[in-house]
C-alpha positions in Angstrom: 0.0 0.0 0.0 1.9 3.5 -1.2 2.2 5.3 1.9 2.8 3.0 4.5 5.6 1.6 6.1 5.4 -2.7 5.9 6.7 -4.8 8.4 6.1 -8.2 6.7 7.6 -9.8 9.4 5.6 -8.2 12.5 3.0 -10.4 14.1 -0.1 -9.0 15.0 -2.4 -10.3 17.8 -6.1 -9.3 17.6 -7.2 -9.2 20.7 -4.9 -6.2 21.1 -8.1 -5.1 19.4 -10.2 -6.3 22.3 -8.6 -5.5 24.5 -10.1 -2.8 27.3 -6.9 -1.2 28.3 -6.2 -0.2 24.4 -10.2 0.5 23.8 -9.5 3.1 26.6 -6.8 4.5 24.8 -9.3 5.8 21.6 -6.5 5.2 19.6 -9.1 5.8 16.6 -9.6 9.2 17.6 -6.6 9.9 17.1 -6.0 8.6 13.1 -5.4 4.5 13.9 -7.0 2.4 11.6 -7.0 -1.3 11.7 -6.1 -3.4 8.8 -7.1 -6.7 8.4 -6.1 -9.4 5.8 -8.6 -11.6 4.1 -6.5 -14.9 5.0 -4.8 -14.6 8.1 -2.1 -17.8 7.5 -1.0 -20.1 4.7 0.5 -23.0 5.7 2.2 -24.9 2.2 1.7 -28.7 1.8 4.4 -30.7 0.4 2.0 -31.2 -2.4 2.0 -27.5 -3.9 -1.6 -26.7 -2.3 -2.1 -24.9 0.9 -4.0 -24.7 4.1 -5.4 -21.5 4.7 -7.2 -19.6 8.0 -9.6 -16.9 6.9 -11.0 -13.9 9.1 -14.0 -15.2 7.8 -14.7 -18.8 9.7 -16.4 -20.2 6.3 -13.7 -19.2 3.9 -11.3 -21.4 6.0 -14.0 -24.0 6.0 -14.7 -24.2 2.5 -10.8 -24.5 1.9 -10.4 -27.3 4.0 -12.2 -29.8 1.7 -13.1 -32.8 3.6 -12.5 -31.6 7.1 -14.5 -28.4 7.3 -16.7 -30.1 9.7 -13.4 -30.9 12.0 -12.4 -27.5 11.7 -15.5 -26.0 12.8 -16.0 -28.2 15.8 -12.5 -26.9 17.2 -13.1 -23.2 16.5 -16.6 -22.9 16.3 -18.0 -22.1 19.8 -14.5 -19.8 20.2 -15.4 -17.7 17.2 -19.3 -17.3 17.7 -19.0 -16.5 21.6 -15.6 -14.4 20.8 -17.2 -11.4 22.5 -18.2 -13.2 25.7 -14.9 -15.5 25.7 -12.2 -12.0 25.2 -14.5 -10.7 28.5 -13.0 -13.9 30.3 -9.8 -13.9 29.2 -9.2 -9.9 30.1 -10.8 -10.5 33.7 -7.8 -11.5 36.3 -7.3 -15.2 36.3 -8.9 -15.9 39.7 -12.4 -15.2 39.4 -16.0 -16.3 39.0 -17.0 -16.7 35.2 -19.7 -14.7 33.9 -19.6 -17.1 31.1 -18.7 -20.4 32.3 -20.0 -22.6 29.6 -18.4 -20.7 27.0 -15.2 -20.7 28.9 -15.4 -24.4 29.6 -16.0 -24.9 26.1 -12.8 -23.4 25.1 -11.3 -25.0 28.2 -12.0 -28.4 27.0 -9.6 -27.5 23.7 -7.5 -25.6 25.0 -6.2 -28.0 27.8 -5.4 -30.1 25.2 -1.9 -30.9 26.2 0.4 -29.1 23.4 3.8 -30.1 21.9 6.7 -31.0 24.3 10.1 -30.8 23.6 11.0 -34.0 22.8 10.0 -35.1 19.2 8.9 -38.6 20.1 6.1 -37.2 22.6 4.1 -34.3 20.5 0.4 -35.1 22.2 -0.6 -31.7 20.5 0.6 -33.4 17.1 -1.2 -36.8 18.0 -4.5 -34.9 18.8 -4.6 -33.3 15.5 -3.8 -35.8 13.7 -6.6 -38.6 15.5 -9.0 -35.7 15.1 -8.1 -34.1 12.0 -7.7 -36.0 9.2 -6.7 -33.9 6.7 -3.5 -32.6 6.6 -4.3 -29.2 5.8 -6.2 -29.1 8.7 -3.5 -30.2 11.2 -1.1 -27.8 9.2 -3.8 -24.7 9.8 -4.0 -25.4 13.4 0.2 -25.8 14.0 
């Protein structure tokens, strides 16, 4: 984009977006304007294809042929209760959930025991692949 300084490397974490400490900030008031990408991630497959993740849940869906139903059991309930689940997550970490079935929900996934250091116990890696049969799916969610 002419104008703008690219930093094709920088990550960018979106619920910096969410967040209430930089809401409070009214960075918009004062010229800041958030830019967001149609795919978020490409992940390349040995085969020349790719696994994609969308900002829009059905466009990662529809590229996971075959395991769109996979994909959308693990992220659905995270995506349609984002609102509700970013109010839990900013709250201090002892405390009574206003939204405990949406945070238990995303508990149940994300206690899933991720990758270790040693390469000959990955559980994270075993989950995804018992659960997700499609390798661009277990390439998305890596």
């Amino acid at each position: 984009m002419p104008g703008v300084i690219h930093d094709d490397c920088a990550a960018f974490h979106p619920t910096r977006v969410a967040s209430p400490f930089f809401a409070s900030l009214g960075l918009e008031r004062h010229g800041l304007r958030w830019l967001w990408p149609e795919i978020d991630l490409a992940h390349p497959l040995d085969d020349g294809r790719a696994g994609l993740a969308a900002r829009d849940r059905s466009h990662t869906e529809r590229s996971l042929v075959g395991d769109a139903r996979l994909w959308e059991q693990l992220f659905a309930s995270a995506t349609s209760n984002f609102d509700a689940l970013i109010a839990e997550v900013f709250r201090p970490v002892a405390h009574v959930p206003r939204h405990p079935v949406v945070l238990g929900r995303f508990g149940l996934h994300a206690l899933q025991p991720h990758g270790r250091h040693r390469a000959s116990d990955r559980p994270m890696v075993r989950h995804t692949e018992s659960t997700l049969g499609h390798a661009k799916v277990r390439y998305v969610v890596a």
